[in-house]
C-alpha positions in Angstrom: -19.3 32.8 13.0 -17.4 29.8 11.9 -16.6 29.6 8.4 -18.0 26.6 7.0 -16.1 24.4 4.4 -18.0 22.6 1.9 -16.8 19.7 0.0 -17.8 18.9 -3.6 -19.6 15.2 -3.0 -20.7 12.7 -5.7 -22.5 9.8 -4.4 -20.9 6.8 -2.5 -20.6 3.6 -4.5 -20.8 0.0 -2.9 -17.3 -1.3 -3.6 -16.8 -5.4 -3.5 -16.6 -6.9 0.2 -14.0 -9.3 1.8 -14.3 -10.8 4.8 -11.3 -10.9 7.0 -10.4 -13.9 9.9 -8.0 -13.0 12.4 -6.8 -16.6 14.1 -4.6 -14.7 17.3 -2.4 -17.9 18.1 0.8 -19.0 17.5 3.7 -21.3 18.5 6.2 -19.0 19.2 6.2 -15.2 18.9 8.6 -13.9 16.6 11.0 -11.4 17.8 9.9 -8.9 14.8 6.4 -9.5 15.0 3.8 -6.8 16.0 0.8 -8.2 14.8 -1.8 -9.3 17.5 -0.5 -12.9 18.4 -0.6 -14.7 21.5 1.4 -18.4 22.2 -0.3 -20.7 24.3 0.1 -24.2 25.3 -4.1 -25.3 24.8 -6.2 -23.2 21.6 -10.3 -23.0 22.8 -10.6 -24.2 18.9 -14.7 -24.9 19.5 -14.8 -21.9 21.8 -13.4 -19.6 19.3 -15.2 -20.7 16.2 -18.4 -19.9 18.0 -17.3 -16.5 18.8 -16.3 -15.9 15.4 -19.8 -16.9 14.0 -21.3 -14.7 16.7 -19.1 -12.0 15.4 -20.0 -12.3 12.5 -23.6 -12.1 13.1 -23.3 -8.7 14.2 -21.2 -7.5 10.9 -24.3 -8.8 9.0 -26.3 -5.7 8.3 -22.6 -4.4 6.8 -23.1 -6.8 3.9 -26.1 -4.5 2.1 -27.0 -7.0 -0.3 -23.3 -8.1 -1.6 -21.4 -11.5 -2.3 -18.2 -12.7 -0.6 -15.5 -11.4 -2.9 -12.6 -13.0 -1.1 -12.0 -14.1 2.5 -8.8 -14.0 4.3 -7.4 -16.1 7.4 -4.5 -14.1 8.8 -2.9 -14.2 12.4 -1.3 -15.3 14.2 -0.8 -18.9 12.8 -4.3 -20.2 11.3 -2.8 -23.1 10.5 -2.8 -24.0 14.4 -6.9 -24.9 13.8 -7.7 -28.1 12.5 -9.1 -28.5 9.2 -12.8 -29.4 10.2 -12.5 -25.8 12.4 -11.8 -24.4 9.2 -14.5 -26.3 7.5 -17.3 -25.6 9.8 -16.3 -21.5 9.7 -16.1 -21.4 5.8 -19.8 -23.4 5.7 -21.4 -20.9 8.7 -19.6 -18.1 6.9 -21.4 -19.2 3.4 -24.9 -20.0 4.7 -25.0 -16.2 5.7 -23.2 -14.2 3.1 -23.7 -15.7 -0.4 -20.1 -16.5 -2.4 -19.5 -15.3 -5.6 -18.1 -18.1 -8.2 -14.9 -16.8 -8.8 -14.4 -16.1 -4.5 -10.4 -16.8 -3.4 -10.1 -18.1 -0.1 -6.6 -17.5 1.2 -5.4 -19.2 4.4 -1.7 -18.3 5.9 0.1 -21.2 6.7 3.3 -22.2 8.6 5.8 -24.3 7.0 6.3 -26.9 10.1 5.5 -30.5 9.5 2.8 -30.3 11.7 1.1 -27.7 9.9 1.6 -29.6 6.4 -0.4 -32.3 7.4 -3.2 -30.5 7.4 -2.8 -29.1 3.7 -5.3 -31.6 2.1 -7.9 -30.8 4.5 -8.1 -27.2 3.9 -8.3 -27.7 0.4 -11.3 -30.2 1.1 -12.6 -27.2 3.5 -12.7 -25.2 0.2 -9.7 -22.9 0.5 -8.2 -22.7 -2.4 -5.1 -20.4 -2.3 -2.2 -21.0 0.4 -0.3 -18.0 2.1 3.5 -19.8 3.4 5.3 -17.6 5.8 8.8 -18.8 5.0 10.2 -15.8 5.5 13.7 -17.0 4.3 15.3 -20.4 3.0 18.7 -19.8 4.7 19.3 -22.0 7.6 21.2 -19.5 9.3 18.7 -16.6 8.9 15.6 -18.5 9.5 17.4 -18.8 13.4 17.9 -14.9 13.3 14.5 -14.6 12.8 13.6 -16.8 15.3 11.5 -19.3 13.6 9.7 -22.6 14.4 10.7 -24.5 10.5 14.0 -25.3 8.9 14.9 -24.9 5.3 14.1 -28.0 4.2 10.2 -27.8 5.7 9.6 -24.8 3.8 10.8 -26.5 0.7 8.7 -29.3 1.5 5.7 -27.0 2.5 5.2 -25.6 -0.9 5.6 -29.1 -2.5 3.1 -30.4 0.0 0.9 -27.9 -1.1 1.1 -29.0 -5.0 0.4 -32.1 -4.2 -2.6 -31.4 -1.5 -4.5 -29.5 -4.4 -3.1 -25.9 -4.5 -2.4 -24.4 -7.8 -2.2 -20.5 -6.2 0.5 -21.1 -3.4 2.0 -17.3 -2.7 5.7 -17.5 -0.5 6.2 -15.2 2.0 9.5 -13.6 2.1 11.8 -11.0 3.8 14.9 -9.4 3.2 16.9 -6.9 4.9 17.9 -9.5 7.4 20.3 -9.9 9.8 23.8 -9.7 8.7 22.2 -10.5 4.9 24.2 -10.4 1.8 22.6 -9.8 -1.9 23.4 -13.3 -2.6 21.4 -14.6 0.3 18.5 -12.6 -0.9 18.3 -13.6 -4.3 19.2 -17.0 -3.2 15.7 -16.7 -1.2 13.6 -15.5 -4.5 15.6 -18.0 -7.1 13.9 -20.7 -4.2 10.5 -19.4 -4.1 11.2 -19.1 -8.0 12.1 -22.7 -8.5 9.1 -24.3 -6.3 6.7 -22.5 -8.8 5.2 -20.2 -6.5 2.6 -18.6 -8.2 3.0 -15.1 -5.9 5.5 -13.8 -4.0 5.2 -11.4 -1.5 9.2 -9.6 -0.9 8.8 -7.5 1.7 11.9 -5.7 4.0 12.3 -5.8 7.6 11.5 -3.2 9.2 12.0 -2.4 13.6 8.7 -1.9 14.3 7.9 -0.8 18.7 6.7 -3.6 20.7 8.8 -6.3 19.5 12.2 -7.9 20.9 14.0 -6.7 18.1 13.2 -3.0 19.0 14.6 -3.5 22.3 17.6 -5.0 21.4 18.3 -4.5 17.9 20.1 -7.3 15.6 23.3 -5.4 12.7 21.0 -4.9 9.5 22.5 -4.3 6.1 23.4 -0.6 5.3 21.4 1.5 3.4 23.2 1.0 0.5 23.0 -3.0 0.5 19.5 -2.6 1.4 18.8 -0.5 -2.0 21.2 -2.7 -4.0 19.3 -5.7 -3.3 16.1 -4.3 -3.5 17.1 -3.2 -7.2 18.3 -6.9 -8.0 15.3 -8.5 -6.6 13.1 -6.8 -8.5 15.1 -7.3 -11.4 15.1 -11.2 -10.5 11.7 -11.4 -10.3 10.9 -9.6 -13.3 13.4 -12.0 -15.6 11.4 -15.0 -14.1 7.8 -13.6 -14.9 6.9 -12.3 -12.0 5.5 -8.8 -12.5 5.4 -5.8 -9.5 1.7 -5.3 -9.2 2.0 -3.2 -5.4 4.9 -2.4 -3.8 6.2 -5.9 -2.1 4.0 -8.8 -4.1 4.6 -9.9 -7.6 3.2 -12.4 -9.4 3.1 -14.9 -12.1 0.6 -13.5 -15.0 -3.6 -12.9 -13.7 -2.3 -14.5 -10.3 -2.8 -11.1 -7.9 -4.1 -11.4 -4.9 -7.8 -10.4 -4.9 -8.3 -10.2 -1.1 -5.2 -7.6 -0.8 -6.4 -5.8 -4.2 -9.3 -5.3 -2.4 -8.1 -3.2 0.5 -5.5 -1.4 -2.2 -8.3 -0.1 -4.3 -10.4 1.1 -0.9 -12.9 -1.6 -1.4 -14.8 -3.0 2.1 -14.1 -5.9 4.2 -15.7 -7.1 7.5 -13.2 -7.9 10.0 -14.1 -10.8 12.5 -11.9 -12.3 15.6 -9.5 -10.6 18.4 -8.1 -7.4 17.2 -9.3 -7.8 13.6 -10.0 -4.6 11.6 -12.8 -3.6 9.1 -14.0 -0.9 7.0 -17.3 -0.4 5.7 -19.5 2.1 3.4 -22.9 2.2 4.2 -25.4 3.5 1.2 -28.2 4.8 3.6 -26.2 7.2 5.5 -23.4 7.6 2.8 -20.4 7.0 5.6 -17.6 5.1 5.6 -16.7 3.7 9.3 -13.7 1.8 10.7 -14.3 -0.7 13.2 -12.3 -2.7 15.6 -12.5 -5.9 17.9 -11.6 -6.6 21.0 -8.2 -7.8 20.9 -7.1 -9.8 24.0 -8.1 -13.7 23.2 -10.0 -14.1 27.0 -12.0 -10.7 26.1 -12.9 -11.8 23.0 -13.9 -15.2 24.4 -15.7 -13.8 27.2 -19.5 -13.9 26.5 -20.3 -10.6 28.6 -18.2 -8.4 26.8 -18.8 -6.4 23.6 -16.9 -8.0 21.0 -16.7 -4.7 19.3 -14.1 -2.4 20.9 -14.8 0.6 18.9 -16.0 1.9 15.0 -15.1 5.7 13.7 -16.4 6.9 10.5 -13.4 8.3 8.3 -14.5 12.1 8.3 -14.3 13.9 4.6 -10.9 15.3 5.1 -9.2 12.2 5.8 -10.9 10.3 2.9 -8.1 11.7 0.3 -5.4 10.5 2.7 -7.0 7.0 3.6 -7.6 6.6 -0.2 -4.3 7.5 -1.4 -2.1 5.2 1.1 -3.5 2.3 -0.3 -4.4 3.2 -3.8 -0.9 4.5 -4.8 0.7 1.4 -3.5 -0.4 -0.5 -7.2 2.1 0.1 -9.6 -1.1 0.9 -11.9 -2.6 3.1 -9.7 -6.0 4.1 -9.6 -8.7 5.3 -12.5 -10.1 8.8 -11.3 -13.6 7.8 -11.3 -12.7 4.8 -8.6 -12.1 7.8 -6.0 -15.3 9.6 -6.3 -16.8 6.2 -5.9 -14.7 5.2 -3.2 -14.6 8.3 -1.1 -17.8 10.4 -2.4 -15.5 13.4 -2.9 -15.1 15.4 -6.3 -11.7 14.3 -7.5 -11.4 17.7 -8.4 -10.2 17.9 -4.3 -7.4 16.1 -5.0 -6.6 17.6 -8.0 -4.2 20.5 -7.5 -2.1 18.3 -5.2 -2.1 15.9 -8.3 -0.7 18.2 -10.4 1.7 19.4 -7.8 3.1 15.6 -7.9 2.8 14.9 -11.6 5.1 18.1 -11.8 7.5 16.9 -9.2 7.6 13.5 -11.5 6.2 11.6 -8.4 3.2 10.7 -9.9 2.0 10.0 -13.6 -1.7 10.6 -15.7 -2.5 8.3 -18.4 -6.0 8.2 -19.9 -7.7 8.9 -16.4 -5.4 7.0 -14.5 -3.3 8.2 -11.8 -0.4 6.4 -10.6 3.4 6.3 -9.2 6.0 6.8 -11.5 8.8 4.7 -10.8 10.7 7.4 -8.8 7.6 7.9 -7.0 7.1 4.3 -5.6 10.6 4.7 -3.9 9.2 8.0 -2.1 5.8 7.0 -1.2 5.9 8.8 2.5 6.5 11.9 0.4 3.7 11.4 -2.1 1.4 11.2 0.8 2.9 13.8 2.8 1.0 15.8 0.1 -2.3 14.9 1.4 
């Protein structure tokens, strides 16, 4: 007989939804990219619109009643669609899920000149917060990297963005680059500091597999630089107003991001276009399902084929796990009640490898929150190891 393990369950609340646009194309793929993008010489803008829309239509059931929270264009480079292609998504998007009033509408953007022109258009389109991938300001390591801009079109990309409309512009930026010194990176975030960003997301490079970077590797600072630099960034950012909310963004003061805040504190988003994720919870059946998208471009296009390339609910042992990665990425962490609500377990099944953490000094309680301490945030893997 099989022994049978029941787990304490308190009902599944509806958390807020996102919606999530993957655009799969870009100029030139970037030898430390493993995200699903394609280049190509001709983008099937009409083609692909329609597709999303369609995709959409079959995410609709997911939306049980909610408003739009936030909506996301990632890629790829969405700035390759024209604005109108953006306008006619955001107003088909609209005329099926209701927004709310306070809904951010982020779109990633490259800093080329070709990209800026469309700045004011996208504002018109009603986006109203601007995701630059600059990556770096230095002339020297924006060619390492392989990129399509120079230093002096990124500068002029935020400014552009100013003066199209944009008052919540977040910069994109790495370190850990090639053959970079500390000064370099702080030169990078006293740029993005100086332009008036009002986010920054500071992220290190990491080797991922499948890119040309893992096949033939560039020299990366030491371990030592890398920590060194990491330290001062922080310390930068934090003399200049910008506080750590998660482990790579900071931002000027109320000016998170609430699309990324969103997937941090296990909330749901529908993911529409090739290769794009979601995750829902569905009252009726009380589940919580992943689901995925074709991800080749010509099989998403292709009207025969199931745009849907698979969905797996996120069984009852995992939940803690799934819950945990994201949630204990905020700096502040999450309020006990939020993971019952979020998962449907008893946080008492959590509990006793809480206390195993909070005794190792990895993790914190205040009130009825739980959350890294600052020791913890640098060992993260080992937190979760836990669960």
């Amino acid at each position: 007989e099989p022994l049978v393990v029941t787990t304490e369950s308190t009902p599944l609340h509806l958390p807020p939804l996102s919606l999530y646009i993957h655009i799969p194309w870009c100029m030139r793929k970037c030898p430390y990219c493993d995200f699903n993008s394609h280049t190509t010489d001709s983008i099937p803008e009409k083609n692909y619109v329609e597709a999303l829309i369609a995709d959409l239509d079959q995410e609709l059931e997911s939306v049980q009643g909610r408003q739009l929270h936030s909506i996301f264009f990632g890629g790829g480079t969405p700035s390759l669609f024209s604005a109108k292609a953006i306008n006619t998504i955001l107003s088909e998007v609209e005329k099926r899920i209701p927004f709310s009033s306070q809904i951010e509408i982020t779109l990633e953007v490259n800093p080329s000149t070709v990209e800026q022109q469309k700045f004011s258009g996208y504002y018109s389109a009603g986006v109203n917060r601007l995701s630059i991938g600059v990556q770096s300001f230095n002339p020297h390591q924006l060619k390492s990297l392989g990129r399509t801009h120079n230093n002096v079109e990124a500068i002029n990309a935020v400014q552009t963005a100013k003066t199209a409309g944009f008052h919540n512009v977040n910069i994109d930026l790495m370190h850990g680059l090639p053959e970079q010194s500390q000064v370099d990176a702080l030169q990078d975030i006293q740029q993005a500091v100086d332009l008036d960003a009002s986010h920054i997301s500071w992220y290190q490079l990491t080797i991922e597999p499948n890119t040309v970077f893992y096949t033939s590797p560039p020299t990366l600072p030491v371990d030592d630089l890398l920590a060194d630099i990491q330290q001062a960034g922080e310390q930068m950012l934090a003399k200049n107003n910008f506080k750590q909310y998660e482990i790579s963004a900071f931002c000027q003061p109320n000016r998170q991001s609430k699309h990324n805040l969103n997937y941090w504190l296990f909330g749901d988003y529908i993911g529409i276009g090739a290769g794009a994720h979601g995750k829902i919870t569905s009252l009726s059946n009380q589940t919580i399902q992943r689901r995925w998208k074709t991800r080749a471009p010509k099989d998403y296009l292709s009207t025969d084929n199931n745009i849907l390339a698979g969905n797996k609910e996120i069984s009852q042992e995992d939940l803690p796990l799934e819950f945990m990665m994201n949630s204990l990425r905020l700096n502040a962490g999450f309020q006990k009640e939020l993971f019952s609500q979020r998962t449907g377990l008893s946080f008492s099944m959590a509990e006793e490898k809480i206390h195993t953490l909070i005794d190792r000094k990895l993790l914190a309680e205040h009130s009825s929150t739980i959350k890294p301490t600052p020791i913890g945030r640098k060992f993260l893997n080992n937190i979760l190891a836990e669960f």
